[in-house]
C-alpha positions in Angstrom: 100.6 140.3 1.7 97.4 142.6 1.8 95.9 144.9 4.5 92.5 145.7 5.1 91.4 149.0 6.7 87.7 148.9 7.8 85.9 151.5 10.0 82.8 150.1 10.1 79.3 152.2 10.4 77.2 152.9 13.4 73.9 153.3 12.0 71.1 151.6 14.6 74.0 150.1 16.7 73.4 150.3 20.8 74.6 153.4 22.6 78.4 153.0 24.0 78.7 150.6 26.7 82.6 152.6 27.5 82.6 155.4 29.4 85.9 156.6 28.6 86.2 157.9 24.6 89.5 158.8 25.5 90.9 155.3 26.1 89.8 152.6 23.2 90.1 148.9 23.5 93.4 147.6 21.6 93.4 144.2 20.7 96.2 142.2 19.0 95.5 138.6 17.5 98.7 136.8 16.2 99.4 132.9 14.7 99.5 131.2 11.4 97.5 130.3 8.3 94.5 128.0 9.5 94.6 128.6 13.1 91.5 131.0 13.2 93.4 134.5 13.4 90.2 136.3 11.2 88.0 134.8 13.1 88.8 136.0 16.5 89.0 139.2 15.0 85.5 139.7 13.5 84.4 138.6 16.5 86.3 141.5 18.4 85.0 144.0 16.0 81.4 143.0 16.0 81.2 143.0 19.7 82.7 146.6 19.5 80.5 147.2 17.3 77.1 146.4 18.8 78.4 148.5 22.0 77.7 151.5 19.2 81.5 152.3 19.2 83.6 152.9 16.5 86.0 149.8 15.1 88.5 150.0 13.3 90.5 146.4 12.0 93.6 145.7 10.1 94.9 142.2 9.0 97.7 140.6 7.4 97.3 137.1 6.0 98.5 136.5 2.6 100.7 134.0 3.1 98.5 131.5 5.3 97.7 129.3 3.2 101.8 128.3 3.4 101.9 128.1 7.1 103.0 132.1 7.0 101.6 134.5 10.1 98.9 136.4 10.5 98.2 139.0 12.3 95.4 141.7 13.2 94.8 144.7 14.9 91.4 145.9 16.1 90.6 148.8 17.9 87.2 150.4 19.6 85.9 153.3 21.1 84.1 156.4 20.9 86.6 157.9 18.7 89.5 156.0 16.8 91.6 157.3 14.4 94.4 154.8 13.5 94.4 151.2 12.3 97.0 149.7 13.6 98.1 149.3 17.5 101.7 150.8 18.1 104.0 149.2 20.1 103.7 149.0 23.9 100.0 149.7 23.6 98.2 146.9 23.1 95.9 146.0 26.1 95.5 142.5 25.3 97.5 139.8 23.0 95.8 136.7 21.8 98.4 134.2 20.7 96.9 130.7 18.4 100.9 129.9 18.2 103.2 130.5 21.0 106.3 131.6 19.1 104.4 134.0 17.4 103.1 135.5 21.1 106.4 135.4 21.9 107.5 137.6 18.8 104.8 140.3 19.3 104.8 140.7 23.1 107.0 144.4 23.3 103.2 145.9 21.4 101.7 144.8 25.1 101.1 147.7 27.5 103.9 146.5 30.2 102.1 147.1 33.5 98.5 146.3 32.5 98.8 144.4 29.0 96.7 140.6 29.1 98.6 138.0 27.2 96.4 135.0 26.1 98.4 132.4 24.3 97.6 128.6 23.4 100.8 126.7 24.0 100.4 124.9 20.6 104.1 125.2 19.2 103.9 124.8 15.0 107.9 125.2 14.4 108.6 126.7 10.7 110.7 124.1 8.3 113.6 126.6 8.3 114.1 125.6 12.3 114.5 121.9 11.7 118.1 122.0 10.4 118.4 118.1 11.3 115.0 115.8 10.6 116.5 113.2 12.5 115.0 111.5 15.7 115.9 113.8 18.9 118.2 116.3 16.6 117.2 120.1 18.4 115.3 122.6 16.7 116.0 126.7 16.4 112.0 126.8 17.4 112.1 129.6 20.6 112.8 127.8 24.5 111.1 130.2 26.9 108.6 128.0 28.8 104.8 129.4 29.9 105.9 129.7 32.8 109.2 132.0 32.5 106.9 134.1 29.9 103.8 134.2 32.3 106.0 135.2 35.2 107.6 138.1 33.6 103.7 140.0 32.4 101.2 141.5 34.7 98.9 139.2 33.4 99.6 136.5 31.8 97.8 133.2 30.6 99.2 130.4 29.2 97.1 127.2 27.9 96.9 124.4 25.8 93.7 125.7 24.0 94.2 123.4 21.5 94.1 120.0 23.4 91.2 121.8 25.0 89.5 121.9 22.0 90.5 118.8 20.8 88.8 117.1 23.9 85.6 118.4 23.0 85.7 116.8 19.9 87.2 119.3 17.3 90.6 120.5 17.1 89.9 123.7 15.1 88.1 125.3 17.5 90.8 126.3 19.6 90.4 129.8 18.5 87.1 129.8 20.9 89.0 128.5 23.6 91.0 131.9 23.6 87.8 134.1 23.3 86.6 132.6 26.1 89.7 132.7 28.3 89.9 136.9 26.7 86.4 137.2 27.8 86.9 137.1 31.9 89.0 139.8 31.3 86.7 142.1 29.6 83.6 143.7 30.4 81.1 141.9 28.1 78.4 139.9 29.5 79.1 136.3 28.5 75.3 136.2 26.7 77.2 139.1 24.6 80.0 136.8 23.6 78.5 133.8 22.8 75.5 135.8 20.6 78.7 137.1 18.7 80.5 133.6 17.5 76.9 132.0 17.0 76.7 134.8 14.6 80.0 134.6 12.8 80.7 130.8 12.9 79.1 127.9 10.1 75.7 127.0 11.6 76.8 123.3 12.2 79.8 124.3 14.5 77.7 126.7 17.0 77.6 123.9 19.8 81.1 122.8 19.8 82.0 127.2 19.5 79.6 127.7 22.5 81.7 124.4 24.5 84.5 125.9 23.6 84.4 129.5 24.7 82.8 127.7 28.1 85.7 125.3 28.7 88.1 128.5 27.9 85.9 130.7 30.4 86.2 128.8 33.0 90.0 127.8 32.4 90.5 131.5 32.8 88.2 131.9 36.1 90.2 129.1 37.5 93.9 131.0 36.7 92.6 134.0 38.3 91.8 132.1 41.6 94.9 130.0 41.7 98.1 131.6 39.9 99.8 127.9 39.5 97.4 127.7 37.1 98.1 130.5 34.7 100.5 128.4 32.6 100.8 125.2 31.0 103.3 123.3 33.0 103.6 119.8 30.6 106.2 122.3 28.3 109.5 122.4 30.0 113.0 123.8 29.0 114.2 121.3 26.5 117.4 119.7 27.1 120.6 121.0 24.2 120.3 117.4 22.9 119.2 114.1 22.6 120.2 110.7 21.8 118.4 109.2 19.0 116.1 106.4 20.0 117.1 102.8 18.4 113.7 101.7 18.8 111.2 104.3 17.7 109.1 104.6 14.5 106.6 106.7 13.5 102.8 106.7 12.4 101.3 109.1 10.0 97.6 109.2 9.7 95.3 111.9 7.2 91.8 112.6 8.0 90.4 112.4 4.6 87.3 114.0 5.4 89.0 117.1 6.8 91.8 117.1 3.8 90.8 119.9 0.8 93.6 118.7 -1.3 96.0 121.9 -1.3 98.7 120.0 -1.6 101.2 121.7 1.3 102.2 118.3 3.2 103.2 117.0 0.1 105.2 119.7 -1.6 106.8 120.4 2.1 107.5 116.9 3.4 111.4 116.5 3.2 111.1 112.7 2.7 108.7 113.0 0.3 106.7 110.5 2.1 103.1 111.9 0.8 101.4 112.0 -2.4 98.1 113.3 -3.6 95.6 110.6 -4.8 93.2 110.6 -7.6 90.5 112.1 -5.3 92.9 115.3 -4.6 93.3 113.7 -0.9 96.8 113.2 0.8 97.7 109.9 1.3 101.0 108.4 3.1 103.4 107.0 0.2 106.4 105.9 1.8 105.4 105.7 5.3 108.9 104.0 6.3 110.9 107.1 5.0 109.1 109.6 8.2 111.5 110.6 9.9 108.9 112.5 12.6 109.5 115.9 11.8 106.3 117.2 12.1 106.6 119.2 9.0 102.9 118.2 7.7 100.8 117.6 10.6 102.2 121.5 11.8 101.5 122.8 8.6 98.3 121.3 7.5 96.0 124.1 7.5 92.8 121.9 7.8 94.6 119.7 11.2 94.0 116.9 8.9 97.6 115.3 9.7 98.8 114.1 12.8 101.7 112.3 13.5 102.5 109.5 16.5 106.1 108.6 17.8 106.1 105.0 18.6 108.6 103.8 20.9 109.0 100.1 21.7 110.3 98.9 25.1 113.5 97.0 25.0 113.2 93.3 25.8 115.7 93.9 28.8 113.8 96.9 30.2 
C-alpha cells in the first residue's frame, strides 16, 4: 500500500475560474488495478490546476496489479489544506467497478453528492464460493436502479460496453470523465485538451470518442430520468439450476497480454498456462468451469470468456 501527497505549484497557471475559496471541489475516484483509477485522477488535478487553483491528490494502489482497489482523492480550490476527502463530503464519486461505488458511497455529500459509476461488476475470487455453472456469488445485489433512486444525483452506465463499441475496452475510464463533465463547470474544449495531454499519443482519438459518447450519455440522463441507470442488471434470483447443455469459450488477446502471469496463478481449474513467449494461452480448455476469475482480473482486458448454451433438440 503507498500514498502520495502532492500539492502541486501555481507558478504561470490561469487566474481561478471558482469564485468561492471557501468551498473546494472534492472528487473521489474508486475501482481496481487496470481499470484507469490514476488516470482519471491526473486528469482532475490538472484541470484544477490550469484554473490556477490549488490541488491537492492522494492515491492508494499498491495492490492493483492483483485485482486489489484503488482509490484517490483530489481536491481544488483557492485554499486546501487536507489530502484526503472525509466522509459525507465528497461532491462527486466516480465508480470504474460498481461494488466498489457501492462501498464508498456514505463519503458523498447526501443532498447534492453526483455518483458516476460504470456498471461493470469484476466479483473478487473470495465471492465465488462455488465455480459451478449457475452456483450464486457473495458479489453485492443492489441494482442501478435501487442505488440511483436513493442519491440526488445519480448515474448509472455501462461505460465499459460503451467503450468497447468504439473499438477499445480500456477506455472506459473516458467514458466516465465525460459523463462527470456535464456536471461540472469546465468548458468541454477544457476537458478534452486535458486527456489529449495525459493519455499515449496513439489513443487520443478513441479518448476524445469516448469522453463524447460519455457526454452525451449524461446529457441524455439529465433530460429523461429513465435513463440514469443501466436497466439490463436486474436483481438476481437466490439460485439457479445448472444448465446440462452449456460450455464455455476462453479466448486471450495476445497482443494486449504483458505476460504477468495473474489468470494463471488465479484460475481455480488451472486451465491456463504461460507460453514460451510469456503470453497466456488456454491449457485445458475443457476444465473452465465459467467463473470469470481471469477475464475479471486480467488487468490488460486481454481475457474474455463466452457461455455457450446449445438448444435442446426438443425445444
Amino acid at each position: 500500500m503507498t500514498a502520495a501527497d502532492t500539492a502541486l505549484p501555481l507558478d504561470g497557471a490561469a487566474p481561478a475560474a471558482d469564485p468561492n475559496p471557501a468551498q473546494p471541489r472534492n472528487i473521489m475516484i474508486v475501482g481496481v488495478g487496470g481499470q484507469g483509477v490514476l488516470m482519471i485522477s491526473k486528469v482532475m488535478a490538472l484541470l484544477g490546476q490550469r484554473q490556477g487553483l490549488q490541488v491537492k491528490q492522494s492515491e492508494v494502489h499498491g495492490m492493483a496489479k492483483r485485482g486489489g482497489i484503488v482509490f484517490s482523492h483530489v481536491r481544488f480550490g483557492k485554499e486546501v489544506w487536507s489530502p484526503t476527502i472525509a466522509k459525507g463530503d465528497a461532491d462527486a464519486l466516480i465508480a470504474l467497478e460498481w461494488a466498489e461505488g457501492l462501498r464508498w458511497l456514505d463519503y458523498l455529500k447526501p443532498d447534492s453528492g453526483v455518483f458516476i459509476a460504470d456498471t461493470r461488476r469484476i466479483v473478487p475470487p473470495f465471492a465465488c464460493r462455488s465455480r459451478k455453472h449457475g452456483a450464486t456469488t457473495n458479489y453485492a445485489r443492489e441494482t442501478p436502479a435501487e442505488i440511483v433512486g436513493r442519491i440526488a444525483d445519480g448515474y448509472a452506465l455501462d461505460a465499459t460496453s460503451i467503450a468497447e463499441e468504439l473499438g477499445d475496452v480500456r477506455a472506459a475510464n473516458t467514458v466516465l470523465l465525460g459523463t462527470l463533465s456535464v456536471s461540472l463547470d469546465d468548458p468541454p474544449a477544457e476537458w478534452l485538451a486535458v486527456i489529449e495531454e495525459l493519455v499515449p499519443k496513439r489513443t487520443r482519438e478513441i479518448n476524445r470518442k469516448a469522453f463524447e459518447a460519455g457526454r452525451a450519455w449524461a446529457e441524455a440522463a439529465r433530460r429523461d430520468p429513465e435513463l440514469r441507470f443501466d436497466k439490463s442488471i436486474t436483481r438476481r434470483p437466490a439460485a439457479r439450476a445448472p444448465h446440462p447443455e452449456v460450455s464455455f469459450e476462453v479466448t486471450v488477446n495476445a497482443a494486449w497480454c504483458k505476460g504477468c502471469d495473474i489468470c494463471v496463478k488465479l484460475c481455480p481449474e488451472r486451465c491456463l498456462a504461460m507460453s514460451r513467449e510469456q503470453v497466456a494461452t488456454v491449457k485445458h480448455p475443457d476444465a473452465c468451469t465459467g467463473c470469470h476469475v481471469c477475464e475479471w482480473l486480467c488487468p490488460d482486458f486481454a481475457i474474455s470468456v463466452k457461455t455457450n448454451v446449445r438448444e435442446s433438440a426438443t425445444a
